[in-house]
C-alpha positions as CSV (number, residue, x, y, z in Angstrom):
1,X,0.0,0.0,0.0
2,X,1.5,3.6,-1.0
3,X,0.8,6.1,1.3
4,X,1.8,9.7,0.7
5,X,1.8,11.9,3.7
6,X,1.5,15.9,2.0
7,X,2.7,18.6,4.5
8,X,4.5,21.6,5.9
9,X,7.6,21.0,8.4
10,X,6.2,24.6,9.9
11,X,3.1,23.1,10.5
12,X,2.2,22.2,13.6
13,X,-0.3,19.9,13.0
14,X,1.4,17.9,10.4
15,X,3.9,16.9,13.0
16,X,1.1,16.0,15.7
17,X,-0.6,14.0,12.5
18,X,2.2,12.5,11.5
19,X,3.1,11.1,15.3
20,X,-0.3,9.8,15.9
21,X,-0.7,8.4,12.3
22,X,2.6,6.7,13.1
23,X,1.3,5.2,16.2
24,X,-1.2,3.7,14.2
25,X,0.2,2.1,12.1
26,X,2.8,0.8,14.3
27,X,-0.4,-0.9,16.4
28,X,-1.5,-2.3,12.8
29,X,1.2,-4.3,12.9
30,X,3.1,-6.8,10.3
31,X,-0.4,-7.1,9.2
32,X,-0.4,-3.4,7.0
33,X,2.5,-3.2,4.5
34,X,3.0,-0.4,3.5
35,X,5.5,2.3,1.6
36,X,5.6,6.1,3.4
37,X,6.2,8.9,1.3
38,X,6.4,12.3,2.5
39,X,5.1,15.2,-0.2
40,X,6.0,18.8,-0.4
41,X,3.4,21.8,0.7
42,X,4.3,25.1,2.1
43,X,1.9,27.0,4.3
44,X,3.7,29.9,3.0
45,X,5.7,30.2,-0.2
46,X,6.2,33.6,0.1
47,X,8.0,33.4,3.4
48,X,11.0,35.5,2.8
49,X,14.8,33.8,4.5
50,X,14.5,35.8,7.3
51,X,10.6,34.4,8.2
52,X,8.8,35.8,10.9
53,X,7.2,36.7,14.2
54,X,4.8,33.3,14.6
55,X,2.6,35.5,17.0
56,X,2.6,38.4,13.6
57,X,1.9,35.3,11.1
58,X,-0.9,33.7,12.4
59,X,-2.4,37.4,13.5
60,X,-1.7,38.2,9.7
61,X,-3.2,34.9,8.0
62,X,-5.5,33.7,10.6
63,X,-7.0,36.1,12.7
64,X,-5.9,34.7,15.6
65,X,-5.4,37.0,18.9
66,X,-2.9,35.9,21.7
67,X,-5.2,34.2,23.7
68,X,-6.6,32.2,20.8
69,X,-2.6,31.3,19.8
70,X,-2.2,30.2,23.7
71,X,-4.9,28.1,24.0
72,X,-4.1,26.3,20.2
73,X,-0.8,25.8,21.4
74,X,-1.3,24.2,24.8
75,X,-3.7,21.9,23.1
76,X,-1.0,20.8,20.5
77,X,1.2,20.4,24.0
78,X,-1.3,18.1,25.1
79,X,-1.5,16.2,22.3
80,X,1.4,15.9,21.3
81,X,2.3,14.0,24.7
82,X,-0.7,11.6,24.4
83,X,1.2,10.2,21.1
84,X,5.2,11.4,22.4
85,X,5.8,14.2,20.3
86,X,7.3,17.3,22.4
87,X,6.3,20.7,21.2
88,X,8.4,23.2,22.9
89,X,7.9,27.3,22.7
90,X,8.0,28.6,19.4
91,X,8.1,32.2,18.9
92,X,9.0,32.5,15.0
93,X,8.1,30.9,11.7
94,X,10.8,30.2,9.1
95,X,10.8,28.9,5.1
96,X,10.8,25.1,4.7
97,X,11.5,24.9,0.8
98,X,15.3,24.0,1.7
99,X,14.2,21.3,3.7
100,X,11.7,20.0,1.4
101,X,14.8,19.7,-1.7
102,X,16.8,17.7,1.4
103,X,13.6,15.3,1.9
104,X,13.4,15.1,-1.5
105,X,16.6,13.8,-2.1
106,X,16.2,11.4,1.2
107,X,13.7,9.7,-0.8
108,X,15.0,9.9,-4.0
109,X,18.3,8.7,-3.3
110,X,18.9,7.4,0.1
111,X,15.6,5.5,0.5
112,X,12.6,5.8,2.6
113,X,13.5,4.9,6.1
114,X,16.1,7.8,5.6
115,X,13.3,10.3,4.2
116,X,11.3,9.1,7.6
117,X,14.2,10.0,10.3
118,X,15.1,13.4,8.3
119,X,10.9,14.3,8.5
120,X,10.9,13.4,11.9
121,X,14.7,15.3,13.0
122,X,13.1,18.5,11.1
123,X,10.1,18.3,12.8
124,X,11.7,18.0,16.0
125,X,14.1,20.6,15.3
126,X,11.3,23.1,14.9
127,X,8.6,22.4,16.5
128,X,10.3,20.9,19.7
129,X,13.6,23.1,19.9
130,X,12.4,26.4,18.2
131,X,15.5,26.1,15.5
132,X,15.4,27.7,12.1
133,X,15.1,25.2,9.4
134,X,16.1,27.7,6.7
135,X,20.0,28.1,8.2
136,X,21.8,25.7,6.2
137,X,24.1,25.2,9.2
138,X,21.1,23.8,11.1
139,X,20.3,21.6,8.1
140,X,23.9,20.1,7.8
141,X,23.8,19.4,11.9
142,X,20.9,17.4,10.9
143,X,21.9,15.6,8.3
144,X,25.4,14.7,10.4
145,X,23.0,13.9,13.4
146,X,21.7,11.1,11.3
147,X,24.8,9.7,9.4
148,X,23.6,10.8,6.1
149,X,26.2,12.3,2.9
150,X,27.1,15.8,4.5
151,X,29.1,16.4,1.2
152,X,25.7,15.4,-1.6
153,X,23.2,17.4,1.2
154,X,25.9,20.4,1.1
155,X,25.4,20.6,-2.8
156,X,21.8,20.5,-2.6
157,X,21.6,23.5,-0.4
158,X,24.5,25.2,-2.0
159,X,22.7,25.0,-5.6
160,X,19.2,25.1,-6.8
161,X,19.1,20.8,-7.0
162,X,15.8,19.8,-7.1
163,X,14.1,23.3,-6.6
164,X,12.0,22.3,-9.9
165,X,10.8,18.9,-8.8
166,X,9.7,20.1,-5.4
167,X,7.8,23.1,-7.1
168,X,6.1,20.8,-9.2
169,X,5.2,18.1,-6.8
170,X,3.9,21.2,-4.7
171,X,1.8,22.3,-7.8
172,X,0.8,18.5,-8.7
173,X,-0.9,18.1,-5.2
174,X,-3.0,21.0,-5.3
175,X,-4.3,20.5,-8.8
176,X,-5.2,17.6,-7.3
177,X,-7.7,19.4,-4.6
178,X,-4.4,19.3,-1.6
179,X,-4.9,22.5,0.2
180,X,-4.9,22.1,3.6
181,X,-2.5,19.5,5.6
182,X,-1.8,16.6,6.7
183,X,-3.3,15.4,4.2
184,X,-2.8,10.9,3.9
185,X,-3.6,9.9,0.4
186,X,-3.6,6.0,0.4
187,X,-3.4,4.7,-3.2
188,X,-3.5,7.4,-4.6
189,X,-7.5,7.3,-4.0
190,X,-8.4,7.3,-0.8
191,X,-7.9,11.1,1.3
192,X,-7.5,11.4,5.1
193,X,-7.2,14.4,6.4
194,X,-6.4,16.8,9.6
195,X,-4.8,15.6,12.8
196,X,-6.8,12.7,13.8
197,X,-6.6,10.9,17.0
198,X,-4.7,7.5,16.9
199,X,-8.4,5.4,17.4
200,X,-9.6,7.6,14.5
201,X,-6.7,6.5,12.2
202,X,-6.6,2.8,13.0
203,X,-10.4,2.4,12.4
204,X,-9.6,3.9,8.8
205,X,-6.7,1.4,8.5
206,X,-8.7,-1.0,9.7
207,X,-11.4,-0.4,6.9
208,X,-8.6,-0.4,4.3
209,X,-7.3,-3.5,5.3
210,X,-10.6,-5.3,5.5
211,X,-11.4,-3.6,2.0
212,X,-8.1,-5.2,0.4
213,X,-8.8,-8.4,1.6
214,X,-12.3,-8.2,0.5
Protein backbone atom coordinates (compact mmCIF):
# COMPACT_ATOMS: atom_id res chain seq x y z
CA UNK A 1 0.00 0.00 0.00
CA UNK A 2 1.52 3.61 -0.99
CA UNK A 3 0.80 6.15 1.27
CA UNK A 4 1.79 9.70 0.72
CA UNK A 5 1.79 11.93 3.67
CA UNK A 6 1.52 15.91 1.97
CA UNK A 7 2.74 18.57 4.54
CA UNK A 8 4.52 21.56 5.90
CA UNK A 9 7.63 21.00 8.37
CA UNK A 10 6.19 24.63 9.92
CA UNK A 11 3.13 23.11 10.53
CA UNK A 12 2.25 22.19 13.64
CA UNK A 13 -0.29 19.92 12.97
CA UNK A 14 1.38 17.92 10.36
CA UNK A 15 3.89 16.90 13.02
CA UNK A 16 1.10 16.03 15.70
CA UNK A 17 -0.63 14.00 12.46
CA UNK A 18 2.17 12.47 11.52
CA UNK A 19 3.09 11.06 15.26
CA UNK A 20 -0.29 9.78 15.87
CA UNK A 21 -0.71 8.42 12.31
CA UNK A 22 2.62 6.65 13.07
CA UNK A 23 1.31 5.24 16.24
CA UNK A 24 -1.23 3.74 14.16
CA UNK A 25 0.22 2.11 12.05
CA UNK A 26 2.75 0.83 14.30
CA UNK A 27 -0.41 -0.92 16.36
CA UNK A 28 -1.52 -2.29 12.76
CA UNK A 29 1.19 -4.26 12.88
CA UNK A 30 3.09 -6.82 10.34
CA UNK A 31 -0.37 -7.13 9.18
CA UNK A 32 -0.43 -3.42 7.04
CA UNK A 33 2.52 -3.19 4.54
CA UNK A 34 3.03 -0.36 3.52
CA UNK A 35 5.48 2.28 1.58
CA UNK A 36 5.63 6.12 3.36
CA UNK A 37 6.16 8.87 1.33
CA UNK A 38 6.40 12.27 2.49
CA UNK A 39 5.13 15.21 -0.19
CA UNK A 40 5.99 18.76 -0.36
CA UNK A 41 3.42 21.82 0.73
CA UNK A 42 4.32 25.12 2.11
CA UNK A 43 1.88 26.96 4.28
CA UNK A 44 3.72 29.86 2.95
CA UNK A 45 5.69 30.17 -0.23
CA UNK A 46 6.23 33.58 0.12
CA UNK A 47 8.00 33.35 3.42
CA UNK A 48 11.04 35.51 2.79
CA UNK A 49 14.84 33.77 4.47
CA UNK A 50 14.46 35.78 7.29
CA UNK A 51 10.57 34.38 8.17
CA UNK A 52 8.78 35.78 10.89
CA UNK A 53 7.17 36.71 14.16
CA UNK A 54 4.77 33.33 14.61
CA UNK A 55 2.55 35.54 16.96
CA UNK A 56 2.57 38.42 13.64
CA UNK A 57 1.90 35.35 11.14
CA UNK A 58 -0.91 33.68 12.36
CA UNK A 59 -2.44 37.42 13.46
CA UNK A 60 -1.73 38.19 9.69
CA UNK A 61 -3.16 34.90 7.98
CA UNK A 62 -5.46 33.69 10.60
CA UNK A 63 -7.00 36.12 12.73
CA UNK A 64 -5.87 34.72 15.62
CA UNK A 65 -5.36 37.04 18.88
CA UNK A 66 -2.94 35.89 21.73
CA UNK A 67 -5.18 34.19 23.72
CA UNK A 68 -6.61 32.25 20.81
CA UNK A 69 -2.58 31.30 19.84
CA UNK A 70 -2.18 30.24 23.67
CA UNK A 71 -4.87 28.14 24.03
CA UNK A 72 -4.12 26.27 20.23
CA UNK A 73 -0.82 25.84 21.42
CA UNK A 74 -1.29 24.20 24.81
CA UNK A 75 -3.75 21.91 23.14
CA UNK A 76 -1.02 20.81 20.53
CA UNK A 77 1.22 20.43 24.05
CA UNK A 78 -1.30 18.09 25.10
CA UNK A 79 -1.54 16.23 22.32
CA UNK A 80 1.38 15.89 21.25
CA UNK A 81 2.30 14.01 24.73
CA UNK A 82 -0.68 11.61 24.35
CA UNK A 83 1.21 10.21 21.13
CA UNK A 84 5.20 11.39 22.41
CA UNK A 85 5.80 14.25 20.35
CA UNK A 86 7.32 17.34 22.38
CA UNK A 87 6.25 20.73 21.20
CA UNK A 88 8.44 23.20 22.90
CA UNK A 89 7.93 27.29 22.67
CA UNK A 90 8.04 28.59 19.38
CA UNK A 91 8.11 32.19 18.89
CA UNK A 92 8.98 32.55 15.03
CA UNK A 93 8.13 30.89 11.71
CA UNK A 94 10.84 30.17 9.06
CA UNK A 95 10.77 28.91 5.13
CA UNK A 96 10.83 25.13 4.73
CA UNK A 97 11.51 24.89 0.81
CA UNK A 98 15.28 24.02 1.66
CA UNK A 99 14.19 21.31 3.72
CA UNK A 100 11.67 20.03 1.42
CA UNK A 101 14.83 19.75 -1.70
CA UNK A 102 16.78 17.73 1.40
CA UNK A 103 13.59 15.32 1.91
CA UNK A 104 13.40 15.11 -1.51
CA UNK A 105 16.63 13.80 -2.08
CA UNK A 106 16.25 11.42 1.18
CA UNK A 107 13.66 9.70 -0.84
CA UNK A 108 15.04 9.86 -3.96
CA UNK A 109 18.33 8.74 -3.30
CA UNK A 110 18.89 7.36 0.13
CA UNK A 111 15.61 5.45 0.45
CA UNK A 112 12.59 5.78 2.62
CA UNK A 113 13.52 4.89 6.06
CA UNK A 114 16.12 7.77 5.62
CA UNK A 115 13.29 10.33 4.22
CA UNK A 116 11.34 9.08 7.60
CA UNK A 117 14.22 9.98 10.29
CA UNK A 118 15.05 13.44 8.28
CA UNK A 119 10.86 14.25 8.50
CA UNK A 120 10.94 13.38 11.94
CA UNK A 121 14.70 15.32 13.05
CA UNK A 122 13.08 18.46 11.12
CA UNK A 123 10.06 18.33 12.76
CA UNK A 124 11.67 18.03 15.98
CA UNK A 125 14.14 20.62 15.27
CA UNK A 126 11.32 23.08 14.91
CA UNK A 127 8.58 22.39 16.54
CA UNK A 128 10.31 20.95 19.66
CA UNK A 129 13.59 23.12 19.90
CA UNK A 130 12.39 26.36 18.22
CA UNK A 131 15.50 26.05 15.53
CA UNK A 132 15.42 27.70 12.06
CA UNK A 133 15.13 25.17 9.36
CA UNK A 134 16.06 27.71 6.71
CA UNK A 135 19.99 28.13 8.24
CA UNK A 136 21.79 25.66 6.25
CA UNK A 137 24.13 25.21 9.19
CA UNK A 138 21.06 23.81 11.11
CA UNK A 139 20.32 21.60 8.14
CA UNK A 140 23.88 20.13 7.78
CA UNK A 141 23.82 19.39 11.88
CA UNK A 142 20.88 17.43 10.87
CA UNK A 143 21.86 15.58 8.30
CA UNK A 144 25.42 14.70 10.41
CA UNK A 145 22.95 13.91 13.41
CA UNK A 146 21.65 11.10 11.29
CA UNK A 147 24.83 9.71 9.36
CA UNK A 148 23.56 10.78 6.07
CA UNK A 149 26.19 12.35 2.90
CA UNK A 150 27.12 15.78 4.47
CA UNK A 151 29.15 16.40 1.22
CA UNK A 152 25.75 15.44 -1.56
CA UNK A 153 23.19 17.36 1.21
CA UNK A 154 25.94 20.38 1.15
CA UNK A 155 25.40 20.56 -2.82
CA UNK A 156 21.78 20.50 -2.57
CA UNK A 157 21.59 23.49 -0.45
CA UNK A 158 24.47 25.24 -2.02
CA UNK A 159 22.71 25.03 -5.58
CA UNK A 160 19.15 25.09 -6.77
CA UNK A 161 19.12 20.80 -6.97
CA UNK A 162 15.75 19.79 -7.05
CA UNK A 163 14.08 23.35 -6.59
CA UNK A 164 12.02 22.34 -9.86
CA UNK A 165 10.83 18.89 -8.83
CA UNK A 166 9.66 20.05 -5.41
CA UNK A 167 7.84 23.08 -7.07
CA UNK A 168 6.05 20.81 -9.20
CA UNK A 169 5.17 18.13 -6.77
CA UNK A 170 3.92 21.17 -4.69
CA UNK A 171 1.83 22.30 -7.79
CA UNK A 172 0.76 18.46 -8.67
CA UNK A 173 -0.86 18.14 -5.18
CA UNK A 174 -3.02 21.03 -5.33
CA UNK A 175 -4.34 20.51 -8.78
CA UNK A 176 -5.17 17.56 -7.33
CA UNK A 177 -7.70 19.41 -4.61
CA UNK A 178 -4.40 19.31 -1.62
CA UNK A 179 -4.90 22.51 0.16
CA UNK A 180 -4.89 22.07 3.62
CA UNK A 181 -2.49 19.53 5.65
CA UNK A 182 -1.79 16.60 6.74
CA UNK A 183 -3.33 15.39 4.17
CA UNK A 184 -2.81 10.92 3.94
CA UNK A 185 -3.62 9.88 0.39
CA UNK A 186 -3.62 6.03 0.43
CA UNK A 187 -3.37 4.67 -3.22
CA UNK A 188 -3.52 7.40 -4.57
CA UNK A 189 -7.45 7.27 -3.98
CA UNK A 190 -8.44 7.26 -0.75
CA UNK A 191 -7.93 11.12 1.26
CA UNK A 192 -7.52 11.40 5.13
CA UNK A 193 -7.16 14.43 6.39
CA UNK A 194 -6.41 16.76 9.63
CA UNK A 195 -4.78 15.55 12.78
CA UNK A 196 -6.79 12.70 13.84
CA UNK A 197 -6.56 10.93 16.95
CA UNK A 198 -4.74 7.50 16.91
CA UNK A 199 -8.38 5.36 17.41
CA UNK A 200 -9.56 7.61 14.51
CA UNK A 201 -6.69 6.51 12.21
CA UNK A 202 -6.63 2.75 13.01
CA UNK A 203 -10.37 2.41 12.37
CA UNK A 204 -9.61 3.93 8.77
CA UNK A 205 -6.67 1.41 8.45
CA UNK A 206 -8.74 -0.96 9.73
CA UNK A 207 -11.44 -0.42 6.93
CA UNK A 208 -8.64 -0.41 4.27
CA UNK A 209 -7.29 -3.53 5.34
CA UNK A 210 -10.57 -5.30 5.49
CA UNK A 211 -11.35 -3.60 1.99
CA UNK A 212 -8.11 -5.21 0.40
CA UNK A 213 -8.83 -8.40 1.63
CA UNK A 214 -12.27 -8.25 0.48
Amino acid sequence: MRIDFISDISCPWCALGLASFKKALDLMGNKFHYDLHFQPFELNTNLSKEGKNLFEYLSEKYGMDAERIAGTQQHLRERGDEVGFMFGKREHIWNSFDAHRLLYWAELELGLEEQYDLKMALLRAYHSEAKDISDHDVLIEIVLELGLDRRRADIVLTTDLFGIEVRELEQQWQELGINAVPSIVINREQLIQGAQPVDVFVGILMRLKSEQVN
